[in-house]
C-alpha positions in Angstrom: 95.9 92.2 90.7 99.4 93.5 91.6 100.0 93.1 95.4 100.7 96.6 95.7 97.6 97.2 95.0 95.8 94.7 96.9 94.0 96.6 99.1 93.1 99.8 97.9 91.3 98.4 95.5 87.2 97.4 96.0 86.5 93.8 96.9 83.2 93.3 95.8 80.9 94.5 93.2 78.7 96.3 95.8 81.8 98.4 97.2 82.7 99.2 93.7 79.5 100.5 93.1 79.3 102.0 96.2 82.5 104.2 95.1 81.0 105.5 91.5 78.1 106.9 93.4 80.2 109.1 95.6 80.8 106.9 98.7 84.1 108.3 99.9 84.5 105.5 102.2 84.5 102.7 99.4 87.7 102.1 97.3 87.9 102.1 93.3 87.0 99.1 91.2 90.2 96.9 90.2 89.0 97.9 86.4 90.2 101.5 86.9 94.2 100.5 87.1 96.3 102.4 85.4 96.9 100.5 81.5 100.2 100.1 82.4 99.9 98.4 85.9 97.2 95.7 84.2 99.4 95.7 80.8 102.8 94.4 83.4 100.5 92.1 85.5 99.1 90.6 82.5 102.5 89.8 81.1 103.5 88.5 84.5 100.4 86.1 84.7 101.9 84.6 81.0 105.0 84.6 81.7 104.4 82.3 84.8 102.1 80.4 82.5 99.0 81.3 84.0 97.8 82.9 81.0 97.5 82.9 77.2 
């Protein structure tokens, strides 16, 4: 994950699931990025040849 959005983003499964059932206290799952936030970290994890 980015670090500008390390965070704001849910930790764990349960606060992500806490979130989609209207807990306003729980952050978003890391799955709901924007595509272009995910589509630059990607390319920045293979480009440091941490991915494929």
């Amino acid at each position: 994950m980015p670090e500008a959005y390390q965070g704001s983003m849910a930790e764990t499964e349960e606060e992500a699931q806490r979130w989609v059932d209207g807990d306003e206290d729980a952050r978003p799952p890391p799955e709901l990025l924007t595509r272009d936030v995910v589509a630059r970290a990607i390319l920045n994890e293979v480009a440091e040849g941490r991915g494929s």
